[in-house]
C-alpha positions as CSV (number, residue, x, y, z in Angstrom):
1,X,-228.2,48.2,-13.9
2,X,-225.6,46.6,-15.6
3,X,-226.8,45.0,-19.0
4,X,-223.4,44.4,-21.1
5,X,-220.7,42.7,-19.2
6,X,-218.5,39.5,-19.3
7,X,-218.6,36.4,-16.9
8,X,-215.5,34.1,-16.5
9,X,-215.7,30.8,-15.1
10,X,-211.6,30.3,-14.5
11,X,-210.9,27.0,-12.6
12,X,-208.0,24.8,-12.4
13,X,-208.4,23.0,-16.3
14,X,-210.8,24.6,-17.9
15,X,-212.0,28.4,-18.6
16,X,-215.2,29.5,-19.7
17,X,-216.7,32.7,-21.3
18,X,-219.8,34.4,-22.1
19,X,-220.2,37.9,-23.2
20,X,-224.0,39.3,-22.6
21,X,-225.7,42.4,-24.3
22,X,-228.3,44.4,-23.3
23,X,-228.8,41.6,-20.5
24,X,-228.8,38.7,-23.3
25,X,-226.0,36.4,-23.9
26,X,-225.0,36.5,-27.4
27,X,-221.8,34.3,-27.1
28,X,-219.7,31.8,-25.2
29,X,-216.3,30.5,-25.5
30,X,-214.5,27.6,-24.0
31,X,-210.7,26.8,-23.6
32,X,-208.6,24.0,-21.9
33,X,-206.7,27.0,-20.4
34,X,-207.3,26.8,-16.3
35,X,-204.8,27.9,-13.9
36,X,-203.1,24.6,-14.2
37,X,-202.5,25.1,-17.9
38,X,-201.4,28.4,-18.8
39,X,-198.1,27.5,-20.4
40,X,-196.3,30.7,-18.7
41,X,-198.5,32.9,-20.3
42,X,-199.8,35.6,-17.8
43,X,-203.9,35.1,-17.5
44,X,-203.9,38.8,-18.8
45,X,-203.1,37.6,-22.1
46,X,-205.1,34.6,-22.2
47,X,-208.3,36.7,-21.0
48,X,-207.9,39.1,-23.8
49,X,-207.7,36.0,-26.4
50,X,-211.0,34.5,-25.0
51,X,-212.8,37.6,-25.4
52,X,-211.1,39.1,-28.9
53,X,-213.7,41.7,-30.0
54,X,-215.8,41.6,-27.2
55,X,-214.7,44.2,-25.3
56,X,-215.0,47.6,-24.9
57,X,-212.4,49.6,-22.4
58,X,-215.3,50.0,-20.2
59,X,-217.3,46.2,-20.7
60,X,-216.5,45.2,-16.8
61,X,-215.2,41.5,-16.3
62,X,-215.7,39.8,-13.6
63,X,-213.6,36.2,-12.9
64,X,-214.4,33.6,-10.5
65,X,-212.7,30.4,-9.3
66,X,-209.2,29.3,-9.4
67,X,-208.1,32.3,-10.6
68,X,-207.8,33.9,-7.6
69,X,-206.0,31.8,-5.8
70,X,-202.1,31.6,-5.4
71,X,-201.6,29.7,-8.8
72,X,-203.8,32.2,-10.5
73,X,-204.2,35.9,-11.5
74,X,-204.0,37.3,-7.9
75,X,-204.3,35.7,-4.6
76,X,-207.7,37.4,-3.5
77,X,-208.2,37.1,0.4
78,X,-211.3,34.3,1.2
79,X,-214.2,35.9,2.8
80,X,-215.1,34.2,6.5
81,X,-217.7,32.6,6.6
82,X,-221.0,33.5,7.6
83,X,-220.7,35.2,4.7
84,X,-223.9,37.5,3.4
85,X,-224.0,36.2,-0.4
86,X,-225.7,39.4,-1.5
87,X,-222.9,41.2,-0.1
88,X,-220.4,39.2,-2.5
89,X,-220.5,42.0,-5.0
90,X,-219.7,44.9,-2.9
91,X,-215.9,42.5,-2.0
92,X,-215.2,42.3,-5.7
93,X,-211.3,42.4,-5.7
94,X,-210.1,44.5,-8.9
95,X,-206.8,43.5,-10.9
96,X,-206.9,45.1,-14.0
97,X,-208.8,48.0,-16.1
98,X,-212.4,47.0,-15.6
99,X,-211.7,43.6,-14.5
100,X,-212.6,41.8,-11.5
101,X,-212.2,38.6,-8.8
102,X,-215.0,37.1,-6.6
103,X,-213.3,36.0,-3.4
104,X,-213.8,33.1,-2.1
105,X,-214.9,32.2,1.2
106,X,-213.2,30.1,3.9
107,X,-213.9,28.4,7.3
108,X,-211.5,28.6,10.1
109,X,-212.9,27.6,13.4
110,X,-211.1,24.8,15.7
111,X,-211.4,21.9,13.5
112,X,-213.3,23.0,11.1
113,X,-211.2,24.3,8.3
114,X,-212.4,24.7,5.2
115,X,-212.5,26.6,1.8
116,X,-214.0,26.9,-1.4
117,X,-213.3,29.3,-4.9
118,X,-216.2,29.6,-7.3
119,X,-219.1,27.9,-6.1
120,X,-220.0,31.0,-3.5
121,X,-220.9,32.6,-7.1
122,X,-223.2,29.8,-7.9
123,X,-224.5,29.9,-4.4
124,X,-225.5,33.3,-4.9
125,X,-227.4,32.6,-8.3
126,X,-229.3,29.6,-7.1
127,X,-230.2,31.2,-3.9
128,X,-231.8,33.5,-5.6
129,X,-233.8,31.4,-8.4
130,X,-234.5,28.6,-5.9
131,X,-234.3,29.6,-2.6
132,X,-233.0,26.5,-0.1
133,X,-231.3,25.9,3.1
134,X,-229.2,23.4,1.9
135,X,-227.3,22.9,-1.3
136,X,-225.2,20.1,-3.0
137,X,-222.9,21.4,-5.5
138,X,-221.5,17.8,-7.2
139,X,-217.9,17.9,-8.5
140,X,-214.3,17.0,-8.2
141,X,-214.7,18.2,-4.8
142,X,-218.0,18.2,-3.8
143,X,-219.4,20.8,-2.0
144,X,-222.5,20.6,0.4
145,X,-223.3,24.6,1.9
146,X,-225.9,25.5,4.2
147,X,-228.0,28.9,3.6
148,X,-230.1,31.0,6.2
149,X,-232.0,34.0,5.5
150,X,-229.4,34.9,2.3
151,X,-226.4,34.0,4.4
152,X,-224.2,31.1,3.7
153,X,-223.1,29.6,7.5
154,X,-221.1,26.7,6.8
155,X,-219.7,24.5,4.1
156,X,-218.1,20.7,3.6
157,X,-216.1,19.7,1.1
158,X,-215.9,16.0,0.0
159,X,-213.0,14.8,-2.9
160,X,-215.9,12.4,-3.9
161,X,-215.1,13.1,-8.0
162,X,-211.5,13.7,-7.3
163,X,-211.3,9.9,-5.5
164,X,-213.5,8.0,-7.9
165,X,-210.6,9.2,-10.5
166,X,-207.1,8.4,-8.9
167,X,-209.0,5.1,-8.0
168,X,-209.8,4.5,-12.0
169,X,-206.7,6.0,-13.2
170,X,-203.8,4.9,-10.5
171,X,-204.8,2.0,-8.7
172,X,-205.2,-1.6,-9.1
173,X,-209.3,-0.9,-9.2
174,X,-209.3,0.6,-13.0
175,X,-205.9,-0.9,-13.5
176,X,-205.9,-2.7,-17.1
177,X,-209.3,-2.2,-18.3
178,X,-211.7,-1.6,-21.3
179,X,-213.0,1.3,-21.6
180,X,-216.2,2.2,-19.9
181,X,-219.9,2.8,-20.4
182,X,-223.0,3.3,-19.0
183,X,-224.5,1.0,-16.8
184,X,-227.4,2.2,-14.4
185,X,-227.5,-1.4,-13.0
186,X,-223.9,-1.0,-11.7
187,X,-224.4,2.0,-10.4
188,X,-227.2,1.6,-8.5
189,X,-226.1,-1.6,-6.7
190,X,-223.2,0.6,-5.8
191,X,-225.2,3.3,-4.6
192,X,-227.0,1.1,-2.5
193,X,-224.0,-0.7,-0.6
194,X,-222.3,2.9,0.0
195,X,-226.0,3.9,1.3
196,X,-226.1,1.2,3.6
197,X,-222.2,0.4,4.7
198,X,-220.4,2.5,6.9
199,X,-217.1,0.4,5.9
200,X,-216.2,2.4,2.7
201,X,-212.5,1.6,2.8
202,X,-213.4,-2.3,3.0
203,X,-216.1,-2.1,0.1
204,X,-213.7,0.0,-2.3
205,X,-211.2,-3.1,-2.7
206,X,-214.3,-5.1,-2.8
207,X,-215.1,-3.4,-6.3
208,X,-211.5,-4.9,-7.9
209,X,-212.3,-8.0,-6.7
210,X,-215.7,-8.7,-8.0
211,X,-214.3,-8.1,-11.7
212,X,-211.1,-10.0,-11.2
213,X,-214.1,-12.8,-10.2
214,X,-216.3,-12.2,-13.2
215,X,-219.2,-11.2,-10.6
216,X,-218.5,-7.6,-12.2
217,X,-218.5,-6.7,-16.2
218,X,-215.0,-5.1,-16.5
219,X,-216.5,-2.0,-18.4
220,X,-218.9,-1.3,-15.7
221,X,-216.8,-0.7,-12.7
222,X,-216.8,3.2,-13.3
223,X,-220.5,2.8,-12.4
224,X,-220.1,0.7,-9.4
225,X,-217.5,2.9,-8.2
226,X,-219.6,6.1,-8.6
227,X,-221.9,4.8,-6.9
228,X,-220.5,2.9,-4.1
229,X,-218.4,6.8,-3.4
230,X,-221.9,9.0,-4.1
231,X,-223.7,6.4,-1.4
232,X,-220.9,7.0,1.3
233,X,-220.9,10.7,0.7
234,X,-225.1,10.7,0.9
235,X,-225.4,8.2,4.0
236,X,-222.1,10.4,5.4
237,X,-223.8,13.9,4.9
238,X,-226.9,13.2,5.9
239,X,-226.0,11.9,9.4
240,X,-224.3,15.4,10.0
241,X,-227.0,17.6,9.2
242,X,-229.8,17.7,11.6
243,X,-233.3,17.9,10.3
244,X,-232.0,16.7,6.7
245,X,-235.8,15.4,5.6
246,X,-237.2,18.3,6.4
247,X,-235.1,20.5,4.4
248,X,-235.6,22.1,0.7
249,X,-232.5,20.5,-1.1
250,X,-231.4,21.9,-4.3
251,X,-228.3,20.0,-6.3
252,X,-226.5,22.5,-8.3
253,X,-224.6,21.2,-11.4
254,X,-224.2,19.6,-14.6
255,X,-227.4,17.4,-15.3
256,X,-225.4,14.2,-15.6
257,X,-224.1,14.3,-12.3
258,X,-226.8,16.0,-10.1
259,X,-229.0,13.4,-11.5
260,X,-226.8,10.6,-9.7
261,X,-227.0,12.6,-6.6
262,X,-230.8,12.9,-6.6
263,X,-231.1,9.1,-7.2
264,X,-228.7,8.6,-4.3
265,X,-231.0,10.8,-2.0
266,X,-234.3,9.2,-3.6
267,X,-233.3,5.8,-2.4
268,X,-233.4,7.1,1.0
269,X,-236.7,8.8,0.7
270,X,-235.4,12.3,0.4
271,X,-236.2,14.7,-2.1
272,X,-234.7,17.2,-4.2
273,X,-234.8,19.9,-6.7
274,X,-231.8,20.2,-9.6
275,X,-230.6,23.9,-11.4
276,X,-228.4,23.9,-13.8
277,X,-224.9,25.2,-12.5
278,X,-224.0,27.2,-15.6
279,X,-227.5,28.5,-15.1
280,X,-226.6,29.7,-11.1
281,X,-222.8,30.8,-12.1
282,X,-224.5,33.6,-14.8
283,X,-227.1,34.4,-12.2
284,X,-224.8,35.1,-9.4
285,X,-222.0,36.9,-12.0
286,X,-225.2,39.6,-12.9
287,X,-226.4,39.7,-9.3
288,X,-222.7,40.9,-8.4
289,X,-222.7,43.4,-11.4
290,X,-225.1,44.9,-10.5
291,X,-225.2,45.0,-6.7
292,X,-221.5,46.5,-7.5
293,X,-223.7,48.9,-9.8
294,X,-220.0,48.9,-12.2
């Protein structure tokens, strides 16, 4: 077993680092330095900045995430999915001294075409602290991933995060306002017309035009928004996977957010369990360690 090593959390903005000894972590490090950001420096140097005086030439790193896709490090082959996530550390891909890439996994099968990069490492971890047959991983692109017996069989993606910010950043929705704050009010109204409407496209415009109106405080329409997208993506998802009630849902992800998708699921009577996705990505980084036995 495996007790010092470092795990890398390498996405598209932002990069994340925590060194563990003798199975503990002792530190963590953050930059704004994801694939999209590098600045022409090779990830090589930027990796060995993160973790200045970590490292020994045998401490094994092992990346996952963006980093191994075409705009990355190296352009690491997707796994097909079903994919056994216990077997995720024996596909490591290696691309430099002690210094790995978790795969990612992909879907090609008629029309259903998928793929995902870094959250088949926090599957792994919270499959194995909370075992489930469904999981909702909240994001720019949210993920929701279906687990049996240890295997992952199939995956959707939804640009739920991604939408709720081109809509607030580059149309006439968020066009021209203050800045916004919390408002659980908003949120939940919206929640419960996305939970309820099938007409999505019809009910986003409807969000400009209650504030134009004054029916909608001009610094809450973040919330409304979130919710009125979250509601769609719920009431959507739920209607294609059979026996959803009866299933052990987990939501894996930053508190903030995996609270709005439990409320969303609440409202309709369904419960679920949160873990921390940090939590899940360190779980699923050791698992692979030491499965790999490096």
């Amino acid at each position: 077993m495996t007790e010092n090593f470092i795990a890398i959390d390498w996405g598209s903005t932002q990069l994340r680092a925590w060194h563990f000894s003798q199975g503990i972590c002792v530190n963590s490090r953050q930059q704004e330095a994801g694939i999209t950001r590098l600045a022409g420096r090779h990830p090589r140097e930027i990796l060995h900045a993160i973790t200045d005086g970590w490292r020994t030439s045998s401490t094994p790193v092992v990346m996952a995430g963006m980093i191994g896709s075409q705009q990355g490090w190296q352009n690491v082959p997707y796994l097909p999915c079903p994919v056994m996530l216990n077997d995720l550390g024996r596909q490591l891909y290696p691309v430099d001294d002690a210094t790995w890439i978790v795969p990612g996994v992909n879907i090609v099968d008629g029309r259903d075409v998928n793929i995902m990069r870094g959250e088949e490492t926090q599957l792994l971890g919270a499959w194995q602290l909370a075992p489930a047959s469904l999981y909702i991983l909240p994001g720019t692109h949210c993920k929701w991933a279906e687990v049996d017996n240890g295997f992952l069989t199939r995956f959707k993606t939804v640009m739920t995060g991604e939408l709720h910010h081109l809509l607030m950043t580059h149309s006439l929705i968020g066009n021209a306002l203050p800045p916004q704050i919390a408002n659980r009010e908003a949120f939940i109204h919206g929640l419960e017309c996305g939970l309820l409407d099938g007409e999505i496209l019809a009910r986003l415009f409807e969000t400009r035009a209650a504030w134009v109106l004054g029916k909608l405080a001009q610094d809450a329409v973040s919330e409304r928004l979130s919710g009125l997208l979250i509601g769609a993506e719920v009431a959507q998802m739920t209607r294609l996977y059979a026996s959803f009630a009866e299933r052990r849902i987990v939501i894996v992800g930053g508190e903030q957010l995996a609270l709005r998708y439990q409320t969303a699921l609440e409202l309709i009577g369904i419960q679920a369990d949160i873990i921390s996705g940090e939590t899940a990505f360190l779980q699923g980084i050791r698992s692979m360690i030491n499965e790999r036995v490096i």
